[in-house]
KEMIRO-954753 format. One record per residue: residue number from 1; chain; x, y, z of N, C-alpha, C in turn. Coordinates in pm, whole numbers, plus 50000, padded with zeros to 5 digits. Last residue first. Layout:
{NUM, A, {X, Y, Z}, {X, Y, Z}, {X, Y, Z}};
...
***
This chain:
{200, A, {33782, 56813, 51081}, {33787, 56938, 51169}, {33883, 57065, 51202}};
{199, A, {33889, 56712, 50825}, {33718, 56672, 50864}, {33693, 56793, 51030}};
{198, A, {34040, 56802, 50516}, {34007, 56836, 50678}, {33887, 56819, 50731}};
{197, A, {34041, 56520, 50297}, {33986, 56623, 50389}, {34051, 56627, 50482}};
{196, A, {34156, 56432, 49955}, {34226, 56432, 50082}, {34058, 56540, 50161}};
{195, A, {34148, 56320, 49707}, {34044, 56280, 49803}, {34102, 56363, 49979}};
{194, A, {34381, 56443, 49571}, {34253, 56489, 49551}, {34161, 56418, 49645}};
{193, A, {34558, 56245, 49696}, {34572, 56406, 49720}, {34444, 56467, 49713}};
{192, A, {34533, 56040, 49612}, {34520, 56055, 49718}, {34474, 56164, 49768}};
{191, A, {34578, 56074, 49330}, {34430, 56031, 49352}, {34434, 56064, 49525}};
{190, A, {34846, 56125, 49328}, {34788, 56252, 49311}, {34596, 56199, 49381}};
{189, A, {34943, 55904, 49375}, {34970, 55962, 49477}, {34843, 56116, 49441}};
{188, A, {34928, 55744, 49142}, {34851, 55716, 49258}, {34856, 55812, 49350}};
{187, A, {35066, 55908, 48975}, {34908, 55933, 48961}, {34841, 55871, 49094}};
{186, A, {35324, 55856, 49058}, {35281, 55995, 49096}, {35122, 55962, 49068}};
{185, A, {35453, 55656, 49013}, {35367, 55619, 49125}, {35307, 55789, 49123}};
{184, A, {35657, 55726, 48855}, {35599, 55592, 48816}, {35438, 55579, 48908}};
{183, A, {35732, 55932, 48882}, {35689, 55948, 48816}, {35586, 55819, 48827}};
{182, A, {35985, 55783, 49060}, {35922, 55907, 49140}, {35769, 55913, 49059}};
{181, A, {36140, 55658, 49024}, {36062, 55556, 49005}, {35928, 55671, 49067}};
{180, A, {36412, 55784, 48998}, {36395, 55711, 48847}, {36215, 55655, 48835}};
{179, A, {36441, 55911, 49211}, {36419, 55996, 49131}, {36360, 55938, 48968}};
{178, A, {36245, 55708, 49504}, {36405, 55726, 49406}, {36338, 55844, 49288}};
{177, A, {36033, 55941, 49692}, {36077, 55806, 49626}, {36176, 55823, 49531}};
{176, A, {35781, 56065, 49902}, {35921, 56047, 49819}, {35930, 55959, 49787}};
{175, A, {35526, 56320, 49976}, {35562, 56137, 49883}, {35692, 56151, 49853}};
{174, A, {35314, 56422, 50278}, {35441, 56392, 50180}, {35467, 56272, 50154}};
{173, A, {35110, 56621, 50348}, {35129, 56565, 50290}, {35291, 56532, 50220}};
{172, A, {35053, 56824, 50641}, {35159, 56815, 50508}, {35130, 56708, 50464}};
{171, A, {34909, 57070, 50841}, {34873, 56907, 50717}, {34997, 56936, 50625}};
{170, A, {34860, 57230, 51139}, {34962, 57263, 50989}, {34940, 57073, 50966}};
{169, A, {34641, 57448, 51305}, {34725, 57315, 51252}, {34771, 57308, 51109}};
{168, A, {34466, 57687, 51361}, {34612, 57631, 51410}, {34641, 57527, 51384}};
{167, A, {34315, 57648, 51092}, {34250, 57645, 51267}, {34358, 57604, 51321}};
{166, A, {34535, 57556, 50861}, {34360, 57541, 50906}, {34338, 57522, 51054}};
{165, A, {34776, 57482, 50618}, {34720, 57535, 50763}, {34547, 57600, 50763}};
{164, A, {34943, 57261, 50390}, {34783, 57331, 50419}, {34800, 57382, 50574}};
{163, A, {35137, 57116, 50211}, {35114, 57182, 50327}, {34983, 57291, 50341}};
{162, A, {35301, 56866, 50031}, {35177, 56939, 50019}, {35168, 57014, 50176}};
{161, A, {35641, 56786, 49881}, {35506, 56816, 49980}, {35406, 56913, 49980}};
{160, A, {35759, 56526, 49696}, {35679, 56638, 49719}, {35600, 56634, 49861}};
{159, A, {36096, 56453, 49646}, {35989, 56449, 49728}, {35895, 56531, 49694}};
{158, A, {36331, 56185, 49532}, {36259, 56314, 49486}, {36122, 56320, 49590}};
{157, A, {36682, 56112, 49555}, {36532, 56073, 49586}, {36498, 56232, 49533}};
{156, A, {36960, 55886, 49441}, {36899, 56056, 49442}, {36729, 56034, 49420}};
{155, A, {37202, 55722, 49625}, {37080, 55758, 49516}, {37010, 55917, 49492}};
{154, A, {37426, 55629, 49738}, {37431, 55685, 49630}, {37292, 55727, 49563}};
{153, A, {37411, 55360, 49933}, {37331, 55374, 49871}, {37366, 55490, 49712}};
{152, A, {37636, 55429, 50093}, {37679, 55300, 50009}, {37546, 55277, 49958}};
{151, A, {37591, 55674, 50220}, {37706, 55617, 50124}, {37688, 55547, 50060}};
{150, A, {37298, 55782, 50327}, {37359, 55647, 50323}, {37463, 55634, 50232}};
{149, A, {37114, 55991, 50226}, {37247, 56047, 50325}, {37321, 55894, 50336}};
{148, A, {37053, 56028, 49883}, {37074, 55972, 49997}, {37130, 55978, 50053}};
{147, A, {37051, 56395, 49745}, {37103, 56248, 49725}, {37084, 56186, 49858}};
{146, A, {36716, 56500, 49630}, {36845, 56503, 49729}, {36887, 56360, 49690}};
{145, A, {36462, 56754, 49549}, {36551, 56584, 49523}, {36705, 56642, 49603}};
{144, A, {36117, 56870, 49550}, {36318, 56872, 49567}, {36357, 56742, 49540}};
{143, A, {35845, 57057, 49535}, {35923, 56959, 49490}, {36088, 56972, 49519}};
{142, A, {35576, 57196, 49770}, {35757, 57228, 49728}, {35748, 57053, 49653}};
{141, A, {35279, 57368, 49739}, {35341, 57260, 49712}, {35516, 57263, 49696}};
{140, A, {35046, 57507, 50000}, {35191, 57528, 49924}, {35243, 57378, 49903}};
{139, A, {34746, 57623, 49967}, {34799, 57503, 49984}, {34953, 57513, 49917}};
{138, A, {34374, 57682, 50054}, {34480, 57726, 50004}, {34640, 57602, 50048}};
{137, A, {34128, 57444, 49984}, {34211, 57510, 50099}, {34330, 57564, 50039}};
{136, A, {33974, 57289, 49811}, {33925, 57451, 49823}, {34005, 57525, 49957}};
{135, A, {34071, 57081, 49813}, {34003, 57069, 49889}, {33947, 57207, 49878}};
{134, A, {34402, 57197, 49810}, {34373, 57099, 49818}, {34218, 57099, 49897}};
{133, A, {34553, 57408, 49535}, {34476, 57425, 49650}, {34394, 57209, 49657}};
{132, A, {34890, 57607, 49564}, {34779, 57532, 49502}, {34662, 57537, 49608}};
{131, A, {35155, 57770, 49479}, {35034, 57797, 49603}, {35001, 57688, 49515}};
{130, A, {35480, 57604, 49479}, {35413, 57733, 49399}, {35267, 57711, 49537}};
{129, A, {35830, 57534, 49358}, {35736, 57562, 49476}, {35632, 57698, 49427}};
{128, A, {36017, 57316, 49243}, {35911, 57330, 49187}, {35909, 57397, 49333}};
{127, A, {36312, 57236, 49276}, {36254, 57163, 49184}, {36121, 57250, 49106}};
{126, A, {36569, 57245, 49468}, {36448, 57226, 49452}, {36375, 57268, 49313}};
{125, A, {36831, 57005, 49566}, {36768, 57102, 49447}, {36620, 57096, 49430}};
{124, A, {37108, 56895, 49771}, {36921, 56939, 49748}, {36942, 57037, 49662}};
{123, A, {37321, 56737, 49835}, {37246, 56823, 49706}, {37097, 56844, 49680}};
{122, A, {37220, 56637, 50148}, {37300, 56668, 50043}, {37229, 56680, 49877}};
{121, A, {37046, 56840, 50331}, {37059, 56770, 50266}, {37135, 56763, 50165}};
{120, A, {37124, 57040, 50505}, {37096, 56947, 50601}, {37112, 56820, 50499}};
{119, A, {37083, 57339, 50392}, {37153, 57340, 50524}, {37216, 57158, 50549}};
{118, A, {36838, 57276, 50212}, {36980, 57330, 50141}, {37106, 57289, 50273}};
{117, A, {36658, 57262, 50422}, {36693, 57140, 50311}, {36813, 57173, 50235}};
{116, A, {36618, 57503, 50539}, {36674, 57375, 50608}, {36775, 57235, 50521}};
{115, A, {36567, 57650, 50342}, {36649, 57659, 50391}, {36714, 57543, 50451}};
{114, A, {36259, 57503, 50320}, {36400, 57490, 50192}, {36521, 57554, 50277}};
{113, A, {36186, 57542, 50529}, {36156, 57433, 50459}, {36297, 57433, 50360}};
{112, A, {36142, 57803, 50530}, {36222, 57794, 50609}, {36232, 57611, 50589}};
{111, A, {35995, 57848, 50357}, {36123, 57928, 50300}, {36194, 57830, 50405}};
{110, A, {35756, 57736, 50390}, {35833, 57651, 50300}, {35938, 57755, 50300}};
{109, A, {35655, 57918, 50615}, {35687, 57811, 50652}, {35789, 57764, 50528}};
{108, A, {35623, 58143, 50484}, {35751, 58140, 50564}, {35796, 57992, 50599}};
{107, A, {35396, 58040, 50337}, {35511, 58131, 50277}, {35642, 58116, 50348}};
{106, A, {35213, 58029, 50494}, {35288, 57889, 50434}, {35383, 57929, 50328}};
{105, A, {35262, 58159, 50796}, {35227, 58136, 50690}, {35258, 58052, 50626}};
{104, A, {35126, 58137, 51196}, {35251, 58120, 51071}, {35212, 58121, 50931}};
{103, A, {34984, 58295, 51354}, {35087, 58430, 51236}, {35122, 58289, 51126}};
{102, A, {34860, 58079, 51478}, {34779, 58176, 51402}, {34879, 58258, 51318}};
{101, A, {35092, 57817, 51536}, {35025, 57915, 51569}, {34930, 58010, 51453}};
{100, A, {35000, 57428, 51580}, {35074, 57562, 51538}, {35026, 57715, 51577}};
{99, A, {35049, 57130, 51576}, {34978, 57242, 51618}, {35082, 57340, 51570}};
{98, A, {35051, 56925, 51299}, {35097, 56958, 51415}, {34965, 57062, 51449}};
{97, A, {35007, 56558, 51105}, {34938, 56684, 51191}, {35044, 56751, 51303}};
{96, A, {35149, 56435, 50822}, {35152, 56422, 50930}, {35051, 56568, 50957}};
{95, A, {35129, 56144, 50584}, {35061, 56278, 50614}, {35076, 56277, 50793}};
{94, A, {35302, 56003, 50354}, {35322, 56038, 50487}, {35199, 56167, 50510}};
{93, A, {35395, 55747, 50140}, {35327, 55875, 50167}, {35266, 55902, 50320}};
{92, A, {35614, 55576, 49933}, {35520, 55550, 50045}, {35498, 55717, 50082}};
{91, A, {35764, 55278, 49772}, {35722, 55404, 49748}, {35615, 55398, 49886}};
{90, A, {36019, 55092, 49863}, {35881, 55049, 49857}, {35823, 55229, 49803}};
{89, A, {36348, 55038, 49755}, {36240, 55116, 49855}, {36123, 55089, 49835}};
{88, A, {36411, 54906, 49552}, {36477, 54929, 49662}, {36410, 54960, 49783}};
{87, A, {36305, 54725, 49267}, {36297, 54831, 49381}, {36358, 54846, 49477}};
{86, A, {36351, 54496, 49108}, {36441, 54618, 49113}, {36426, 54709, 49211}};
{85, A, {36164, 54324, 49168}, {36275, 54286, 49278}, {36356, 54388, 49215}};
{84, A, {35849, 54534, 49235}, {35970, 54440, 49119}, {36095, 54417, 49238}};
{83, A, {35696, 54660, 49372}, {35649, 54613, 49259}, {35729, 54529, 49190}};
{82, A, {35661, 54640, 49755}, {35735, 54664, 49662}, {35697, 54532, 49538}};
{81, A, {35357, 54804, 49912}, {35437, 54653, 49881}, {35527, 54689, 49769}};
{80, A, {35335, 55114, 50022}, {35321, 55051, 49884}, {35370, 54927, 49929}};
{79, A, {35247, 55269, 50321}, {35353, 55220, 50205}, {35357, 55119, 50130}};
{78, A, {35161, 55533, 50509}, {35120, 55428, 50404}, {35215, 55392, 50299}};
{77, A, {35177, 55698, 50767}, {35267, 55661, 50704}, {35158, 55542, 50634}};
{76, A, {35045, 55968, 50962}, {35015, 55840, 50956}, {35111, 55829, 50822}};
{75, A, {35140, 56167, 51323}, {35136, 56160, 51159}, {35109, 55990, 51105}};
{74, A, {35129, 56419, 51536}, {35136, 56305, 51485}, {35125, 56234, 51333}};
{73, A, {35303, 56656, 51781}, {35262, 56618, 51627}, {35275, 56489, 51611}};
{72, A, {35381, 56678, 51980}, {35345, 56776, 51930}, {35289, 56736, 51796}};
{71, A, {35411, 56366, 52132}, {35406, 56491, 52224}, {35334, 56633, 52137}};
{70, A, {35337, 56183, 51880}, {35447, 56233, 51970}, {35406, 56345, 52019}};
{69, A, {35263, 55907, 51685}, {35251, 55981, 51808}, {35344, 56055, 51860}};
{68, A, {35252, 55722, 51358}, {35292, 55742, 51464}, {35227, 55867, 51564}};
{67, A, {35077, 55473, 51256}, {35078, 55522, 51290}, {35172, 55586, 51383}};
{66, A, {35043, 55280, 50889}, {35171, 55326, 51040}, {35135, 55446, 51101}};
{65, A, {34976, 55047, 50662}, {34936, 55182, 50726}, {35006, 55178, 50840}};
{64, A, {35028, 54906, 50341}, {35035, 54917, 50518}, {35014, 55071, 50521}};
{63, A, {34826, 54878, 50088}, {34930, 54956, 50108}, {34934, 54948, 50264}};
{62, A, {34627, 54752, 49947}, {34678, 54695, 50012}, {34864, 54764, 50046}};
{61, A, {34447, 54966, 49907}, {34416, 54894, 50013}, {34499, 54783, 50047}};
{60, A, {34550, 55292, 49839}, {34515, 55175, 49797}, {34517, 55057, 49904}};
{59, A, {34302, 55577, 49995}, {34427, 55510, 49934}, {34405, 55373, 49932}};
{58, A, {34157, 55874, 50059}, {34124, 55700, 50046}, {34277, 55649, 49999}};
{57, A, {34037, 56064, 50390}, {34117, 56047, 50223}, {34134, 55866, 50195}};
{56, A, {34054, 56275, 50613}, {33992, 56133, 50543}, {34028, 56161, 50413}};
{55, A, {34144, 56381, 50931}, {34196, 56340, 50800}, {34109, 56228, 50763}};
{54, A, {34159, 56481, 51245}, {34112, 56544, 51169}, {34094, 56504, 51036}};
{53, A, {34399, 56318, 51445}, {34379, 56425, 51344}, {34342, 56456, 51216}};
{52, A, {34119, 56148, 51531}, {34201, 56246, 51672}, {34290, 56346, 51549}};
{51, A, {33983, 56054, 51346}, {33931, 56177, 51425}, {33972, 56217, 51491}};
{50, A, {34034, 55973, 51031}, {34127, 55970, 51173}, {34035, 56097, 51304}};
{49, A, {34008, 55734, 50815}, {33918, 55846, 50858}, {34000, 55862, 50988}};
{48, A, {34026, 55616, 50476}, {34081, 55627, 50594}, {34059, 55727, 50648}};
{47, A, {33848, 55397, 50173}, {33866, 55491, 50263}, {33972, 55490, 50360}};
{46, A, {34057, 55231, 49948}, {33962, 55243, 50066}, {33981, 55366, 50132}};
{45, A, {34099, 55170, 49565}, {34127, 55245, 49698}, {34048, 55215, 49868}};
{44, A, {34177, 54814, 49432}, {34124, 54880, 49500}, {34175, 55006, 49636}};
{43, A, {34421, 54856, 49176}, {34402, 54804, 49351}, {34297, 54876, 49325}};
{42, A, {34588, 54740, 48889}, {34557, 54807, 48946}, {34481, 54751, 49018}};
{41, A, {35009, 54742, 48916}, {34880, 54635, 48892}, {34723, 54738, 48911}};
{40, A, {35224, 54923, 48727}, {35168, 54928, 48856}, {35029, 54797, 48823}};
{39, A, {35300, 55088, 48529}, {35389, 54980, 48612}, {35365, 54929, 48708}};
{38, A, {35089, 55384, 48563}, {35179, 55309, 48505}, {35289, 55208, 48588}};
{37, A, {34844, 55395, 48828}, {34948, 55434, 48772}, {35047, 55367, 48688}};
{36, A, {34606, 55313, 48951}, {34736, 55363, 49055}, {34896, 55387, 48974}};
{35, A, {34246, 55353, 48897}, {34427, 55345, 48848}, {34537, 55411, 48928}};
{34, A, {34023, 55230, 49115}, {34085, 55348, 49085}, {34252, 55285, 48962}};
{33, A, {33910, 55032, 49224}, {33925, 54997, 49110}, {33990, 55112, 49022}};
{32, A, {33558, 55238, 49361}, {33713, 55177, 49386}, {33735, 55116, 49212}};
{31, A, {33395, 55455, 49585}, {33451, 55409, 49418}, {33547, 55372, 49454}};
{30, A, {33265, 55521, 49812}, {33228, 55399, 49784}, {33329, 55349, 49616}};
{29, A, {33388, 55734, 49923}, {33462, 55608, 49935}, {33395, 55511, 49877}};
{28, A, {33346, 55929, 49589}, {33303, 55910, 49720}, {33407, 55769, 49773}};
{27, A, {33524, 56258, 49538}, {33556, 56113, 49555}, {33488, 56090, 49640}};
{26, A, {33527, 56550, 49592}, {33356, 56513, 49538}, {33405, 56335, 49515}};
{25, A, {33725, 56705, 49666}, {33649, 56651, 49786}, {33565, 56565, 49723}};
{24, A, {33960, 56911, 49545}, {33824, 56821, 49529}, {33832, 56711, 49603}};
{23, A, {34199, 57066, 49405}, {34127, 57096, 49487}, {33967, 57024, 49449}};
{22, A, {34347, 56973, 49265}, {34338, 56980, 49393}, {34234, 57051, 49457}};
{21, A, {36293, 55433, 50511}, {36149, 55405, 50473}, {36149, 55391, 50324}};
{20, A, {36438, 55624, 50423}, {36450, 55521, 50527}, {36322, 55425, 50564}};
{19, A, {36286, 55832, 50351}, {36409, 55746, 50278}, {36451, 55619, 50309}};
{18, A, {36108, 55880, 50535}, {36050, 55827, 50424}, {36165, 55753, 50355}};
{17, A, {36291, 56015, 50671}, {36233, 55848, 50737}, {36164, 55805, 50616}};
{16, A, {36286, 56229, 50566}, {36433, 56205, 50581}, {36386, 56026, 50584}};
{15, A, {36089, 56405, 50623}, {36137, 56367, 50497}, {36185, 56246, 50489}};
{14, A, {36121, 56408, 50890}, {36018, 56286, 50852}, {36012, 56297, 50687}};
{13, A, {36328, 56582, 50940}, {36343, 56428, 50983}, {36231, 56344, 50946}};
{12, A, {36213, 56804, 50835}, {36324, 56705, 50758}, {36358, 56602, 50785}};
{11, A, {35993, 56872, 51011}, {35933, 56817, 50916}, {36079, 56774, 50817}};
{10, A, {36118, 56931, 51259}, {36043, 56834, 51274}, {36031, 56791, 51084}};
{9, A, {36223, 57219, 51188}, {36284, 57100, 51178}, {36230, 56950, 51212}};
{8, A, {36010, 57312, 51107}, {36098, 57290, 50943}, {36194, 57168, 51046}};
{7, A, {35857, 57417, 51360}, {35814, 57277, 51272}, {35986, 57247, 51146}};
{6, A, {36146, 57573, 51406}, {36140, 57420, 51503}, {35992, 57348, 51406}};
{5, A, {36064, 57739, 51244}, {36197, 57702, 51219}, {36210, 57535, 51319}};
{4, A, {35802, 57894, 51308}, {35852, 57819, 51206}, {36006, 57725, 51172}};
{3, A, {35903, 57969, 51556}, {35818, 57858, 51570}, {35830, 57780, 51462}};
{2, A, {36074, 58138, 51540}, {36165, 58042, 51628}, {36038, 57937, 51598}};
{1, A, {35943, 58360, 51422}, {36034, 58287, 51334}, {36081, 58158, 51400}};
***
């Protein structure tokens, strides 16, 4: 339990930075010109291939890319250019890699996921949590929304994450964004999803 509970807490602080801030493989990289979704211009996707963790999946090409590193887990950050001078936040999607062990499940993992999030975030309400599958990999999806921990923001964000374990490592996928503009960007986010691999 002490393992699951130290990823849950790694994985609210990179909820948290986003603020501050399925199953199919058959997308080749050569298709582009993809739709990224109502209110939206539409981009060419590009591939992105990581061999230190394991990840290829395509997204839109002129979205920055951020790598970070750390001792147990690393993770890559892609974030939208903001669409209107109403936006606040740029919309943006996070896939990070840890290690992990063989018992953990993705049962315990998201309990201890939402616990945290009830514990840590203000008004968290979750939303949606069920199995799916990304890739023919079994796959727990949680939806929630929370209000911003910033006062003088007031907002209320909405996140999903995707979590897959495969050969001791735990893949999350995660998209947040304000609750009003959450919808707006979901098809791009889903095209991601469906191109997503474990390449090891």
């Amino acid at each position: 339990m002490r393992i699951t509970l130290e990823l849950a807490l790694f994985f609210i602080p990179v909820m948290l930075s986003t603020v501050l801030l399925f199953p199919s493989n058959s997308l080749s990289t050569d298709k582009a010109a993809l739709s990224i979704g109502r209110n939206q211009n539409t981009s060419n996707f590009v591939s992105y291939q990581d061999a230190t963790l394991g990840i290829k999946l395509l997204y839109p090409e002129n979205w920055k890319k951020i790598l970070h590193h750390s001792a147990n887990n690393s993770r890559v950050e892609f974030i939208s250019p903001l669409q209107s001078q109403f936006e606040i936040f740029p919309p943006s999607f996070v896939v990070s890699v840890s290690n992990t062990s063989s018992n953990l499940t993705l049962d315990r993992l998201s309990k201890s996921i939402i616990d945290k999030g009830r514990q840590s975030m203000m008004d968290f309400i979750l939303l949606q949590s069920n199995i799916t599958e990304v890739g023919g990999t079994p796959a727990q999806k949680l939806i929630y929304t929370f209000i911003s921990p910033d006062p003088s923001l007031k907002l209320q964000f909405q996140t999903m994450d995707i979590m897959i374990t495969k050969s001791k490592r735990l893949y999350t996928i995660s998209y947040t964004e304000s609750r009003m503009q959450f919808n707006n960007y979901l098809p791009t986010i889903e095209q991601i999803v469906h191109s997503f691999e474990i390449t090891k």
